[in-house]
Structures are given as structure tokens and as C-alpha cells.
N, C-alpha and C positions, 0 to 999 in steps of 0.2 A: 167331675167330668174332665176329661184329660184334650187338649188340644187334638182338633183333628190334625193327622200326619204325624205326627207325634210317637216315638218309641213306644210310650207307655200305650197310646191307642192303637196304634199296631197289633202290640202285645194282647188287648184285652180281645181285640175282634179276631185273632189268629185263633182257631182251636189247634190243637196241640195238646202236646203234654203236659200233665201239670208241671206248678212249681218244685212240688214235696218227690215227684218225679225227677226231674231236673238237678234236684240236688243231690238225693241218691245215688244218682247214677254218677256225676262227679265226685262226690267223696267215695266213693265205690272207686273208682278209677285211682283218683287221689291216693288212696290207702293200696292196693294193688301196689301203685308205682314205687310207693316209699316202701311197702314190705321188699318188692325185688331188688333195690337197691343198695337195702341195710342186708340182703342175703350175699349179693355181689361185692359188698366192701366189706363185708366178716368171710371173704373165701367159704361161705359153706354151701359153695353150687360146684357141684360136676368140672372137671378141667375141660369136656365135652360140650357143654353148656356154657362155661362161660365167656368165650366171642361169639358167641351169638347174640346172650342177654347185655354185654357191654355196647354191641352193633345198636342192637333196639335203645337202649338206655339214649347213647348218643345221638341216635337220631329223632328219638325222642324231646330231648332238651336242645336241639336244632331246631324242631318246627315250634316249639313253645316259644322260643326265643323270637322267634317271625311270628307270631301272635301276639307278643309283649309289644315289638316293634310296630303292630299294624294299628293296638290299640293305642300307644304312646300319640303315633300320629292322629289316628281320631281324634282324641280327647283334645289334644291343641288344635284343633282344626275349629272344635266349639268354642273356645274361649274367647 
């Protein structure tokens, strides 16, 4: 039994989607992302296409970068 208030008890009383859901869908993303990037660094995208997938790529690895940063500060915020 998990503490009340508690992530993990959050987690179990939220319905939602599952886990096996959950992971799918970011390794789905996951794989997506590294396929367009290894197409964008071997040049075998359109010269039409390519400032636009380089735009998304970069702003991409901007807001991931502010999600690395929000969870760094969580995590020391518990210790």
C-alpha cells in the first residue's frame, strides 16, 4: 500500500492509460525521432524539406532540454 499523496498513489487512483501504453507510445516517438535525424545527418531528405525537419529537430532538442532542466530541479528539490 503506497502512502497517501504519494506519486505512486496518485498514479494507482488516476485512471489513465496504461503503462504498456505509455511506453509505446514514447518509444514510438523515441524511434520517429532518431529515424528523422539519422535521415537529416546522411543528407537523404529533399533540399525542400530540409529547413524545415532541421527547424522541428531544433526546437525539438530546446524543449527537451527545458524538461531535463525542470526535472534536474525536481529531483533536488527531494533530496
Amino acid at each position: 500500500m503506497s502512502q497517501p499523496g504519494s506519486m505512486r498513489a496518485q498514479a494507482e487512483g488516476t485512471p489513465g492509460i496504461s503503462r504498456r501504453t505509455f511506453l509505446g507510445a514514447g518509444l514510438t516517438a523515441l524511434v520517429t525521432v532518431a529515424f528523422l535525424d539519422t535521415l537529416a545527418a546522411s543528407k537523404a531528405i529533399p533540399s525542400s524539406v530540409e529547413p524545415i525537419l532541421a527547424g522541428w529537430l531544433r526546437r525539438l532538442h530546446r524543449q527537451c532540454a527545458d524538461l531535463r532542466g525542470i526535472a534536474t530541479m525536481t529531483s533536488r528539490r527531494f533530496l
